[in-house]
Short mmCIF file of the C-alpha atoms (twelve columns), coordinates in Angstrom:
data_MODEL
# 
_entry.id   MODEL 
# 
loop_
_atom_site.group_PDB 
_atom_site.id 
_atom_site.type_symbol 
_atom_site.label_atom_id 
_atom_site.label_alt_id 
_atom_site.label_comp_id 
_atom_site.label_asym_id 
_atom_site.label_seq_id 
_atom_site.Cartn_x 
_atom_site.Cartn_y 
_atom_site.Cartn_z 
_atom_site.pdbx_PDB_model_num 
ATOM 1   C CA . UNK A 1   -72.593 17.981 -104.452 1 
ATOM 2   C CA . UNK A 2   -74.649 18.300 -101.144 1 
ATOM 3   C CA . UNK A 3   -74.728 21.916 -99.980  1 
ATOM 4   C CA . UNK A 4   -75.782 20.913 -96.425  1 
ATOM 5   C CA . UNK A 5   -72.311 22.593 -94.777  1 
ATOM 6   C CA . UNK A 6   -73.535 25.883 -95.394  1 
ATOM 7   C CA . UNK A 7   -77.304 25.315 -94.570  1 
ATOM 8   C CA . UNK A 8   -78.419 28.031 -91.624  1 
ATOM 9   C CA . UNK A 9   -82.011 26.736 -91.100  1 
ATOM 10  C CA . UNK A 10  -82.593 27.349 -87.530  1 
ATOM 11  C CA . UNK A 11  -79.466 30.141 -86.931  1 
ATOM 12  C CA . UNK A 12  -79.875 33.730 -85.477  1 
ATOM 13  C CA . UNK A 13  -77.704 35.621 -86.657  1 
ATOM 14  C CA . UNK A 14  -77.155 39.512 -85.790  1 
ATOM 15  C CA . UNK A 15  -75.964 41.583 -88.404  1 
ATOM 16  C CA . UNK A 16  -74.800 45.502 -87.686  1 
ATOM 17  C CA . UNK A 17  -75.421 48.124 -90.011  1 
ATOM 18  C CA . UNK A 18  -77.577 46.370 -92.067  1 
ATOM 19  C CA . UNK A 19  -79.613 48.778 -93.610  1 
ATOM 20  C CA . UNK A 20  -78.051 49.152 -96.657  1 
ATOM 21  C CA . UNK A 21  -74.944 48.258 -98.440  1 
ATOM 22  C CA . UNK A 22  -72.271 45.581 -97.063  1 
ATOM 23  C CA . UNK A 23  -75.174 44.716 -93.923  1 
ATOM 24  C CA . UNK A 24  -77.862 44.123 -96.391  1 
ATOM 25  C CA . UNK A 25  -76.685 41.748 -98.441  1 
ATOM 26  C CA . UNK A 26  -74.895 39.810 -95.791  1 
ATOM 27  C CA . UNK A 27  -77.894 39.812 -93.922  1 
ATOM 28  C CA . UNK A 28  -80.569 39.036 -97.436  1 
ATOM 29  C CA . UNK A 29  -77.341 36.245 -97.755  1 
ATOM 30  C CA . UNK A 30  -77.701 34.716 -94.147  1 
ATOM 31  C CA . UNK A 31  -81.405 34.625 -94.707  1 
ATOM 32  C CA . UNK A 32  -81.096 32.716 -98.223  1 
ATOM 33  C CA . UNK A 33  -79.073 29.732 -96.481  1 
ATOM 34  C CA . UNK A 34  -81.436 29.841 -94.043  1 
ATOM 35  C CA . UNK A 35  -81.411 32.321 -90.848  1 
ATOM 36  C CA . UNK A 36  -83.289 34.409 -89.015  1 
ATOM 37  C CA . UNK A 37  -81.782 37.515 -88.750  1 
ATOM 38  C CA . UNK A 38  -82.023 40.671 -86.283  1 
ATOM 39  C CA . UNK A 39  -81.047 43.726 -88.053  1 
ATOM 40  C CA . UNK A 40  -78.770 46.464 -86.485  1 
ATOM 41  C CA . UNK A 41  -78.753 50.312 -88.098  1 
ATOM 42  C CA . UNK A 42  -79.189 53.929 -87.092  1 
ATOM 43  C CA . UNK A 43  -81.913 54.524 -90.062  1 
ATOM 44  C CA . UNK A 44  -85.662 53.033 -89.244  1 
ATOM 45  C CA . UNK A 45  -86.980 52.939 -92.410  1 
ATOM 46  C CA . UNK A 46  -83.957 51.213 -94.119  1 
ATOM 47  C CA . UNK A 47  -84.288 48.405 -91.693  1 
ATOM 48  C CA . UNK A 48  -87.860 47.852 -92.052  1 
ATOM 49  C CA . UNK A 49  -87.381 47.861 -95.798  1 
ATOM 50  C CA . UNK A 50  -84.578 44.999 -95.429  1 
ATOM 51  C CA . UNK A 51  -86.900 43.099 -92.491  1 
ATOM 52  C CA . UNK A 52  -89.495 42.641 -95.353  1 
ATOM 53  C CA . UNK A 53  -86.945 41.356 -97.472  1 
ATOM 54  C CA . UNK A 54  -85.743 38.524 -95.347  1 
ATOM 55  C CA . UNK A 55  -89.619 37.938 -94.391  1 
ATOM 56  C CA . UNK A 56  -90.043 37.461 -98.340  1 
ATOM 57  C CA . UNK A 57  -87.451 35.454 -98.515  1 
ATOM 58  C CA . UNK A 58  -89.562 32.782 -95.851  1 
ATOM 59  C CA . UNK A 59  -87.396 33.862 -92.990  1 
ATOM 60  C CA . UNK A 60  -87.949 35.888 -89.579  1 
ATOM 61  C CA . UNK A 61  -86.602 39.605 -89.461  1 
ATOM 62  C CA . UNK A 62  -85.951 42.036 -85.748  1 
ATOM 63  C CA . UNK A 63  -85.419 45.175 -87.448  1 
ATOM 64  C CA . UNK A 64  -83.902 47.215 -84.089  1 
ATOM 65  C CA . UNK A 65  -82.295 51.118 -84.169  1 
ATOM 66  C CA . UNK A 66  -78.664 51.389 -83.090  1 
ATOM 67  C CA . UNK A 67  -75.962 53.324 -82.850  1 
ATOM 68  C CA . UNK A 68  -72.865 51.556 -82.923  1 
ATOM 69  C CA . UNK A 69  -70.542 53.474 -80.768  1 
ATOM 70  C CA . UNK A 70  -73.547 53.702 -78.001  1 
ATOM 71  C CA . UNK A 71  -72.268 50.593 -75.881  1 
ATOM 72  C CA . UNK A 72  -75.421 51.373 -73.558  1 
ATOM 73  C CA . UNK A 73  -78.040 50.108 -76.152  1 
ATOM 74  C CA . UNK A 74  -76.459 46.943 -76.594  1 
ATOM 75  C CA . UNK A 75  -77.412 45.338 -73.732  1 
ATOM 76  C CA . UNK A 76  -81.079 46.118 -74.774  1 
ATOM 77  C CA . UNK A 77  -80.384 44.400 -78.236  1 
ATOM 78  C CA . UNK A 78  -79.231 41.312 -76.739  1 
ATOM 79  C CA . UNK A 79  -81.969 41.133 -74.429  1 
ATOM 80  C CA . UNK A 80  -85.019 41.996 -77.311  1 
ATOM 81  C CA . UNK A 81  -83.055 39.649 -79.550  1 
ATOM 82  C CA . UNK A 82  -83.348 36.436 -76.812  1 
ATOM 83  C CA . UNK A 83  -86.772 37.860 -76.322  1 
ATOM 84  C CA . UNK A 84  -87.800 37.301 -79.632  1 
ATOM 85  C CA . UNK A 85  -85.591 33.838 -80.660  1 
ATOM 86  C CA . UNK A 86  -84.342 32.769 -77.616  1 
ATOM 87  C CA . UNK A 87  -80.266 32.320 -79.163  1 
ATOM 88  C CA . UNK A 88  -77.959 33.438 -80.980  1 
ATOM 89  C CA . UNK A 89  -75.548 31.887 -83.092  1 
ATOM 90  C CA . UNK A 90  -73.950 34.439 -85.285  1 
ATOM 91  C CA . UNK A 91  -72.557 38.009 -85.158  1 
ATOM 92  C CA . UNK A 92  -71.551 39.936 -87.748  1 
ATOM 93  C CA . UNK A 93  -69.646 43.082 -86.636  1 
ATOM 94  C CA . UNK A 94  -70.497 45.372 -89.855  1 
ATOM 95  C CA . UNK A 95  -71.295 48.966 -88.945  1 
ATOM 96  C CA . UNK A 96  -68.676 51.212 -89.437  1 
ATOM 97  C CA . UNK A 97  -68.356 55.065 -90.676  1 
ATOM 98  C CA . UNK A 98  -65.295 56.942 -92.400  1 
ATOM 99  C CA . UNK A 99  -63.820 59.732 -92.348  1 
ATOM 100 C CA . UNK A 100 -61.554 61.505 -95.339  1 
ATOM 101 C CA . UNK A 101 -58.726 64.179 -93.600  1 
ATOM 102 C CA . UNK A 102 -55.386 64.480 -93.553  1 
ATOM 103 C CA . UNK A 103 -53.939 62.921 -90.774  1 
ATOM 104 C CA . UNK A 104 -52.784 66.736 -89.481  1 
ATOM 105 C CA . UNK A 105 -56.566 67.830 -89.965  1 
ATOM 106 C CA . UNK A 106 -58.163 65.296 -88.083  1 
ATOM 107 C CA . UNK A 107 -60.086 66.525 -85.055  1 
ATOM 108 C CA . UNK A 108 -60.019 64.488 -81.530  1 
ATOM 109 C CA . UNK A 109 -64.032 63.897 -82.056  1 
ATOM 110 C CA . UNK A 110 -63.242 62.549 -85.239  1 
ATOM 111 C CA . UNK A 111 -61.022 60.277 -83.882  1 
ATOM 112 C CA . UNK A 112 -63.041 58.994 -80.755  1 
ATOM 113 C CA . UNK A 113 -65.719 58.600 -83.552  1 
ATOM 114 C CA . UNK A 114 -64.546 56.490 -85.862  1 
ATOM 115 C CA . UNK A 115 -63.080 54.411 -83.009  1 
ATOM 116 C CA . UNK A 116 -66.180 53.891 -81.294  1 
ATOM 117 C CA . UNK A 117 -67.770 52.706 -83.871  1 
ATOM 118 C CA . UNK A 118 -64.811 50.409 -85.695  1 
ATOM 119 C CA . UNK A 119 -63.546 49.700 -83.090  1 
ATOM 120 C CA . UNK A 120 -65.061 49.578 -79.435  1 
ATOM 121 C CA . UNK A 121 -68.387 49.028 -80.165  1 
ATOM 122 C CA . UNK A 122 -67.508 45.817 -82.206  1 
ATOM 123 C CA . UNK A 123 -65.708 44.327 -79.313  1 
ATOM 124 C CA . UNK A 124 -68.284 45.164 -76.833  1 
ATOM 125 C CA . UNK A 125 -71.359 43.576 -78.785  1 
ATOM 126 C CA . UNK A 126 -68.896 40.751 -79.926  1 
ATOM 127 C CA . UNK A 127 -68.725 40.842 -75.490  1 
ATOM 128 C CA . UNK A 128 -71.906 40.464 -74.980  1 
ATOM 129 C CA . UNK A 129 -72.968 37.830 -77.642  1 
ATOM 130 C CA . UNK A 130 -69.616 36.004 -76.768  1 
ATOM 131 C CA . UNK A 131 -70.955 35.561 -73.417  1 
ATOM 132 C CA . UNK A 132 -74.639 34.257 -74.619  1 
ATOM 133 C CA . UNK A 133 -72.604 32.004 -76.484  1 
ATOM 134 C CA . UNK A 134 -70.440 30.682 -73.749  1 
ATOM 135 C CA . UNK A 135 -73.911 30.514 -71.510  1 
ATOM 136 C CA . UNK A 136 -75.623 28.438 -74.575  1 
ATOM 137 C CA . UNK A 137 -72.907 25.662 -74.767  1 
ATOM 138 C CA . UNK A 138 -72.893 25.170 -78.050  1 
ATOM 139 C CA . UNK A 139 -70.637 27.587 -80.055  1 
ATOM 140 C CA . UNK A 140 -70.976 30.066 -82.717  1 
ATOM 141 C CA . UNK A 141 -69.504 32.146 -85.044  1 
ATOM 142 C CA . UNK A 142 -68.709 36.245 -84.973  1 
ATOM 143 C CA . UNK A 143 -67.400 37.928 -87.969  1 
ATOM 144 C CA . UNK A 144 -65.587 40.850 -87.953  1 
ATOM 145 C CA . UNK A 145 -65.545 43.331 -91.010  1 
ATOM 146 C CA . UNK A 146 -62.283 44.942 -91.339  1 
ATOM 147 C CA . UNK A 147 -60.421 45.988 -94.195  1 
ATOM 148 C CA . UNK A 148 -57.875 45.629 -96.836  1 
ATOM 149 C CA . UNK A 149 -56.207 48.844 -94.773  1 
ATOM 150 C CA . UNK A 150 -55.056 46.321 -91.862  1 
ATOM 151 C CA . UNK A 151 -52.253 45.060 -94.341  1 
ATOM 152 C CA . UNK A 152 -50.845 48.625 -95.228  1 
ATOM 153 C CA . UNK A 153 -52.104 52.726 -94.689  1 
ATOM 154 C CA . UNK A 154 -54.000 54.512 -97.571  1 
ATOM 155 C CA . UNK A 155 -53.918 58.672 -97.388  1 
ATOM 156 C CA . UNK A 156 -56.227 60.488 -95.647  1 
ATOM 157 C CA . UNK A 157 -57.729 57.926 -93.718  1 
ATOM 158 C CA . UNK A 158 -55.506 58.350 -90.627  1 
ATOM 159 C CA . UNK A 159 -58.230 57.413 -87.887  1 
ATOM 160 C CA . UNK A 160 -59.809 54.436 -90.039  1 
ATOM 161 C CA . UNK A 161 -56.733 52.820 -91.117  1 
ATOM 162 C CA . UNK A 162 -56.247 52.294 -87.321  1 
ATOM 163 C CA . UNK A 163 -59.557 51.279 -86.396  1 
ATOM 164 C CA . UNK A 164 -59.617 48.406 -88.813  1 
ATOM 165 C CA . UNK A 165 -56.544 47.336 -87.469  1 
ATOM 166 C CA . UNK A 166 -57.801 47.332 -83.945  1 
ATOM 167 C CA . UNK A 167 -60.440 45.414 -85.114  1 
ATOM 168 C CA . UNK A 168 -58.179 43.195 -86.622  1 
ATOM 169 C CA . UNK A 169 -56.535 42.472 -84.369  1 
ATOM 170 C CA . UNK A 170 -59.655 42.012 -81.835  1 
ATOM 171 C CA . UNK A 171 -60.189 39.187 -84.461  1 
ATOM 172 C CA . UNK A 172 -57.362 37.333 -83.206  1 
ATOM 173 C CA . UNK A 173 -57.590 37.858 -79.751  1 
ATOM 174 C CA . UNK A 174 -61.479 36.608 -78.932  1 
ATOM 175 C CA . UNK A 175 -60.468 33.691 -81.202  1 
ATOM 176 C CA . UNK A 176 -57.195 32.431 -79.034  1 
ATOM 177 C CA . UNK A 177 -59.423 33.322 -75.723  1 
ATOM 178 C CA . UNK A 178 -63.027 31.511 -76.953  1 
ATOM 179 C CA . UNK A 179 -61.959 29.127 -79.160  1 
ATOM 180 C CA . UNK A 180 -62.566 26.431 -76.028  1 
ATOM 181 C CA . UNK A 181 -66.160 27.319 -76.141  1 
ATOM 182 C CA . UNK A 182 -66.289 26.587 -79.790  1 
ATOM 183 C CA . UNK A 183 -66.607 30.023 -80.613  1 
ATOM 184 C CA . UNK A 184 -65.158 30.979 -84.076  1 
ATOM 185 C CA . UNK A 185 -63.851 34.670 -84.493  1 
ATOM 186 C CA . UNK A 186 -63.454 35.302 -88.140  1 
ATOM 187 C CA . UNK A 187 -62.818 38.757 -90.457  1 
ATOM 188 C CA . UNK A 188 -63.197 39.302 -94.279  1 
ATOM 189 C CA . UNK A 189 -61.470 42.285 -95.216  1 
ATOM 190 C CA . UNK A 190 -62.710 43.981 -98.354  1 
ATOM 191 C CA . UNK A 191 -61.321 46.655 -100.426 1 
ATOM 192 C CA . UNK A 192 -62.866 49.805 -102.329 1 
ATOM 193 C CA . UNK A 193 -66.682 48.380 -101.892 1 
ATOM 194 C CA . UNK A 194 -69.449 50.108 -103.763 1 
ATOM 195 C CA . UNK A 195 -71.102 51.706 -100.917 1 
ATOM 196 C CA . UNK A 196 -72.428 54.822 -99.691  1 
ATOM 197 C CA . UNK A 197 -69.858 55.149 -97.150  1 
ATOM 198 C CA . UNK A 198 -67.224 55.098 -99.641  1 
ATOM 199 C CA . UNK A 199 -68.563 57.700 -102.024 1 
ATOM 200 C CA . UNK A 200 -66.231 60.391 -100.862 1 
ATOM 201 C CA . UNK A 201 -63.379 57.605 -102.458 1 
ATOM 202 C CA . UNK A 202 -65.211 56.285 -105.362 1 
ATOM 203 C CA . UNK A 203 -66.198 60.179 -105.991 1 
ATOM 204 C CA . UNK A 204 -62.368 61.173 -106.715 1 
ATOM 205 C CA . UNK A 205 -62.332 59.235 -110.499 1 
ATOM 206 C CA . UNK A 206 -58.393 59.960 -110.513 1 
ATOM 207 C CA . UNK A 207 -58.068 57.948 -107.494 1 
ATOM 208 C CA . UNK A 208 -60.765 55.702 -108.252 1 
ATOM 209 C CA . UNK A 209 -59.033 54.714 -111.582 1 
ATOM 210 C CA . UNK A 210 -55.575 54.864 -109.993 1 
ATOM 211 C CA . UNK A 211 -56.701 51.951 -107.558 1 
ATOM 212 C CA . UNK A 212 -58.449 50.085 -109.941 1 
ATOM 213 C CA . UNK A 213 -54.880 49.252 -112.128 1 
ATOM 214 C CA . UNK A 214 -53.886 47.721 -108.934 1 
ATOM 215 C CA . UNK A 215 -56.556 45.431 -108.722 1 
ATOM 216 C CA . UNK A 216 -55.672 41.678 -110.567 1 
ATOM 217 C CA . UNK A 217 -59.727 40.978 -111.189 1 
ATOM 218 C CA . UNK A 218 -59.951 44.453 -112.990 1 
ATOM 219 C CA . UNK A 219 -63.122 45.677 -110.839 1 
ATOM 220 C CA . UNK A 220 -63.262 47.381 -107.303 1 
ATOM 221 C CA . UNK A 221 -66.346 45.060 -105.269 1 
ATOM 222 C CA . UNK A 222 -69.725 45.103 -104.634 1 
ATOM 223 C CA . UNK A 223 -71.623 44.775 -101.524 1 
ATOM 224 C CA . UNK A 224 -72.607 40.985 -102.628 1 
ATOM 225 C CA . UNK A 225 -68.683 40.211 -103.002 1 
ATOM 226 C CA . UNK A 226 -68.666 39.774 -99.555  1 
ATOM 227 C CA . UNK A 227 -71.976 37.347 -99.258  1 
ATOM 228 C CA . UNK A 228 -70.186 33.974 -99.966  1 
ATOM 229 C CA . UNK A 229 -67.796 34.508 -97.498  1 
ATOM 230 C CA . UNK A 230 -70.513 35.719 -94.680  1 
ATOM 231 C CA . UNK A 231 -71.884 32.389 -94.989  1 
ATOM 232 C CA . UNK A 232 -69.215 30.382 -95.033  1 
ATOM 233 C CA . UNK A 233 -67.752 31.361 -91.922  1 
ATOM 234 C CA . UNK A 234 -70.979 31.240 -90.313  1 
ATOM 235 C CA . UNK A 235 -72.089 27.624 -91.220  1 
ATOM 236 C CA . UNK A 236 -70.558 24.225 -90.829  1 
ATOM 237 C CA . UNK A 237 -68.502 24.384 -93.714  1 
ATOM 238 C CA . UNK A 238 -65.940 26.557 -91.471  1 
ATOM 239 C CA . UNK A 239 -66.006 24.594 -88.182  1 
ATOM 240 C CA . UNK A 240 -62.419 24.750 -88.359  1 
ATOM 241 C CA . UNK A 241 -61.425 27.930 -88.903  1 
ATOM 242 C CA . UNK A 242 -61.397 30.312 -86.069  1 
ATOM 243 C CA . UNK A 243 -58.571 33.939 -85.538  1 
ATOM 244 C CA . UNK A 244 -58.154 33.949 -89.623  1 
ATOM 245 C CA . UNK A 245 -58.876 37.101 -92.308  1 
ATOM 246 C CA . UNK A 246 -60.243 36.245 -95.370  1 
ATOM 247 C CA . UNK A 247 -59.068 38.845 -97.958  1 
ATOM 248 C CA . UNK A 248 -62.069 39.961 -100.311 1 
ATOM 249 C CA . UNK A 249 -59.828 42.726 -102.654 1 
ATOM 250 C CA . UNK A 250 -60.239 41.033 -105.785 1 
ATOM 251 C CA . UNK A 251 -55.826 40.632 -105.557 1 
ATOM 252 C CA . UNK A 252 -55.270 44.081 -104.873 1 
ATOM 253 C CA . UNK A 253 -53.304 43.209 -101.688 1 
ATOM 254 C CA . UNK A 254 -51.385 40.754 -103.910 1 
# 
């Protein structure tokens, strides 16, 4: 069976927080199928280590420092990323941060933090790229990573339950307004992902293992669970699928 659908040779595709963990492998992904990818974290170092990954992998790699909830430095991404490839036909909306508190405990910076960064600064650089898009003629595709969280509220996590949901909803809305520029606005929402950002979960074995008999595939997920789905709703194979969530919780939601 021809793969060609979900060939990227010749895409840009911008990934956020891809230094590590859920970014990375989307991004090493994108670059597999094909892409040239401009890579979007706080750390440096981490995204020079992941730029020589996607150059080993026979693909081009803008490794640029960001902070997500800094809308002023996105405007200087888009314009180093046209400087350097001239488009750009994907987004993926990735960077986020978490905070553990009871939702009694959790401080107003807290709050404006973990909105910025779930929440505003995804619709801002989805903005900007949106209108790069509209200017090119020829479509694209931004992805959204929310969470499992959008369909019901875990404990403690009473500023990034709502963030996700924002985001979630952001989803829907870009899709209904740019869907007659052939723009695609997509999410995957994973659950309980191996990361770094989650250790303060994953760390708490009671709830770790309390989770994990809720979950029908008997395994919380990886960072390369969410890989196949990156890719598909950034190639062909999705050209008709635009405002939609694609659930990556291995059933837990079920």
């Amino acid at each position: 069976m021809s793969t060609k659908r979900f060939d990227l040779t010749g895409k840009v595709a911008i990934v956020t927080g891809a230094g590590r963990g859920i970014g990375r492998s989307i991004a090493l992904g994108l670059a597999e199928h094909g892409a040239d990818v401009v890579l979007c974290s706080r750390t440096q170092k981490e995204l020079e280590q992941v730029a020589r990954e996607v150059k080993n992998l026979g693909q081009k790699a803008l490794p640029f420092v960001m902070d997500m909830s800094q809308i002023s430095q996105q405007d200087r991404l888009m314009g180093e990323t046209m400087k350097a490839f001239g488009h750009i036909d994907v987004l993926v909306n990735n960077a986020g941060i978490l905070i553990v508190a009871p939702a009694e405990e959790i401080k107003e910076e807290d709050w404006d933090s973990v909105m910025n960064t779930n929440a505003k600064g995804p619709f801002f650089l989805a903005q900007k790229a949106g209108r790069v898009m509209i200017q090119q003629k020829k479509g694209g595709s931004i992805i959204n990573i929310t969470s499992e969280v959008v369909h019901r509220a875990e404990l403690n996590l009473g500023a990034y339950c709502p963030s996700k949901a924002a985001l979630f909803n952001i989803t829907k809305v870009l899709a209904a307004e740019w869907g007659k520029y052939k723009i695609r606005v997509n999410a995957l929402a994973p659950c309980f992902v191996n990361t770094a950002m989650n250790k303060p979960l994953i760390g708490d074995k009671v709830w770790y293992e309390a989770k994990l008999k809720g979950v029908p595939l008997g395994r919380h997920s990886e960072p390369e669970d969410l890989v196949g789905g990156a890719v598909f709703l950034s190639s062909d194979a999705s050209a008709y699928i635009t405002g939609t969530t694609i659930l990556v919780d291995g059933g837990y939601t079920t």
